[in-house]
Structure formats: C-alpha cells, structure tokens
C-alpha positions in Angstrom: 14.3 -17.0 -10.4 12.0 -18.0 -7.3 13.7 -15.4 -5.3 13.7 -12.5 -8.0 9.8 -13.0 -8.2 8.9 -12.8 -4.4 11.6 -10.3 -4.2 9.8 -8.3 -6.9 6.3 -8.8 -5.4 7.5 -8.0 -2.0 9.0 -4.5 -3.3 5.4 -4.2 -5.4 3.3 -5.1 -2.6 4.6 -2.1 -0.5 5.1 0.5 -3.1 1.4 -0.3 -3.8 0.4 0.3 -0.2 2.4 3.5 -0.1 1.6 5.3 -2.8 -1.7 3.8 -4.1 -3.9 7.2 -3.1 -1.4 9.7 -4.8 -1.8 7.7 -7.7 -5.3 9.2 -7.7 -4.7 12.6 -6.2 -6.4 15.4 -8.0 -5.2 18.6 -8.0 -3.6 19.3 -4.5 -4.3 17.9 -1.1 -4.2 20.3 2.0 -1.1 18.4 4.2 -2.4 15.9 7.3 -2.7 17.7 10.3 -1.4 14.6 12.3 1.9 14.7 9.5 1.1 11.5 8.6 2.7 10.9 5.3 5.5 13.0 5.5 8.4 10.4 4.6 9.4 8.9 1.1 6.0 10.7 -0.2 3.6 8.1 1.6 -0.2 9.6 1.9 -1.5 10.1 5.0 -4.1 7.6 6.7 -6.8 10.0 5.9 -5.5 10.7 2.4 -5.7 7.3 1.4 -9.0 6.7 3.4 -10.4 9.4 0.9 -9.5 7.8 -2.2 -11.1 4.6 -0.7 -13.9 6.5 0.0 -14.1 8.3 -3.3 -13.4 4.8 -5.6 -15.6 2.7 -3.5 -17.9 5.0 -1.8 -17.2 3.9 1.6 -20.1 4.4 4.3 -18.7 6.5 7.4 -18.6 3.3 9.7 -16.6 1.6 6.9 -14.1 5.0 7.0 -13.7 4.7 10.4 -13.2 0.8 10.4 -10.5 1.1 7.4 -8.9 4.0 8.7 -8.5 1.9 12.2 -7.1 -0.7 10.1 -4.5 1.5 8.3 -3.4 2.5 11.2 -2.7 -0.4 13.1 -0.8 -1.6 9.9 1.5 1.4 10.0 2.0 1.1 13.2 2.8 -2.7 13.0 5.4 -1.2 9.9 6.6 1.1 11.9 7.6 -0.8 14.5 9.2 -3.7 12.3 11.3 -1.2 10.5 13.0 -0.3 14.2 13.5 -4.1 14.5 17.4 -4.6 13.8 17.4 -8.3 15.3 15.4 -9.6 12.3 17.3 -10.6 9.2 16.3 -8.7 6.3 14.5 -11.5 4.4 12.5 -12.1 7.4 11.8 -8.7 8.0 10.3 -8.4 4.1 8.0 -11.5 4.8 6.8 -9.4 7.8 6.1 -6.7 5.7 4.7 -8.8 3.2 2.2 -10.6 5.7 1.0 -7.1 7.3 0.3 -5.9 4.1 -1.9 -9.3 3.0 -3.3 -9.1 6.4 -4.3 -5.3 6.1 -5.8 -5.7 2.5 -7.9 -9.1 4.1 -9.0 -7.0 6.9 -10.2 -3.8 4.5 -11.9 -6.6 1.8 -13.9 -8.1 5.2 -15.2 -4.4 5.8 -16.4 -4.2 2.2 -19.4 -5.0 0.0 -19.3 -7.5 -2.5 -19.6 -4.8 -5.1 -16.7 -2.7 -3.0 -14.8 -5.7 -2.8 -14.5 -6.6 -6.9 -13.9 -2.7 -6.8 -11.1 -2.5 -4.4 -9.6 -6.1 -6.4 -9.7 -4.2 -9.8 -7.9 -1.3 -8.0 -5.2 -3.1 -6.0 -4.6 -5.1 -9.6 -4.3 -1.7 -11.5 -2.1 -0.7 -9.3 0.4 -3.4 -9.2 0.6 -3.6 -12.4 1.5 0.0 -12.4 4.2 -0.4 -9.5 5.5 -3.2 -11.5 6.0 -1.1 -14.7 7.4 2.0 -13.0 10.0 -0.4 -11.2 11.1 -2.3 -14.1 11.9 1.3 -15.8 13.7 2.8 -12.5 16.0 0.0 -12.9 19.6 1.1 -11.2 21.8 0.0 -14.0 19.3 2.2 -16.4 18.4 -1.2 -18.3 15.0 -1.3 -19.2 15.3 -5.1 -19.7 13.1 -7.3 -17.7 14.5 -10.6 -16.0 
C-alpha cells in the first residue's frame, strides 16, 4: 500500500511539473524558439515562466531567478533520465527530490502572498494529475486502490 502511494505521488509529482502551464494555456502559444518543450507535450521553460508570471505576477528579477531555476532542474532531469546505472526506484526518488528541491527553491524566490498562491496552485494541480491518472488507468478500470 506504502509503495502504491509514493509510487502514485512520484508519477503526480512529475506530471504536475510537466504539464502544470498547459493546464492554463489560453488560446495558442507561439512554439519556444529554443524548442524547449517539444517531447511528451512538456511546456517550455518560458511557457511555464509565463503562467507563473501571469498567476502570481512575478517581478522581472523573480522571472529571471525562476526561469534559472527551471532550468537547472531540467537539466538535472535530463541528465538522470541518461543515467542507466541507477535502479529505477532510485532513479524516481531522484526525480522526486529534484522536483521538491525546484518547487523549495521557486517558493524562496516568492512573496508571502505569491507563496500561498503558488501552494493553492501546485495543490489544484495535483489533485487534477491525480484524477486524470486514476481515469487513464491501463486495464480501463476506473477503480481506485
């Protein structure tokens, strides 16, 4: 049961970082220049800087902090996904711990205001990521364990 949950919080945790700004996407966004964002649908660094900005009205030196944050995180991802020595639980308490690391470092940038913003916004979207993975179930069981 232990394992289920951190397996399911694991597989939130980084759905939520990957997709949390096209959850909010408006109409269309122009394609990153830099092609960030181009695999399994992820936004781009500056796509999901943007929705930062625009949800918690991030100054420009906070943009330019958080997007330097973002990006050592993906590269830190990228480089552990290349990693074939690690066993694959270790490798998903990697990813886990560069994502809590990431979301630490962003809340340290942040307001106090910003901060119970950006809480209220990682929280909607879990629960979001948590709901569309219990439906995307691969034995097309909606049931819940």
């Amino acid at each position: 049961m232990k394992k289920n949950v951190v397996r399911l919080l694991i597989a939130a945790l980084a759905l939520a970082m990957l997709s949390l700004p096209a959850l909010a996407q408006e109409s269309s966004a122009a394609p990153s220049a830099e092609g960030q964002g181009k695999h399994h649908g992820m936004p781009s660094i500056d796509e999901r800087v943007a929705h930062m900005t625009k949800v918690l009205g991030l100054s420009e030196d906070q943009q330019t902090k958080v997007k330097s944050i973002l990006t050592d995180q993906r590269d830190q991802m990228m480089s552990l996904r290349q990693e074939n020595s690690t066993a694959p639980q270790d490798r998903r308490a990697k990813f886990q711990e560069i994502h809590q690391s990431t979301q630490q470092k962003i809340r340290d940038v942040l307001t106090d205001d910003q901060k119970t913003k950006f809480d209220q916004m990682q929280e909607r979207h879990k629960e979001h990521m948590m709901n569309k993975g219990a439906g995307q179930s691969t034995t097309g069981s909606s049931e819940k364990q």
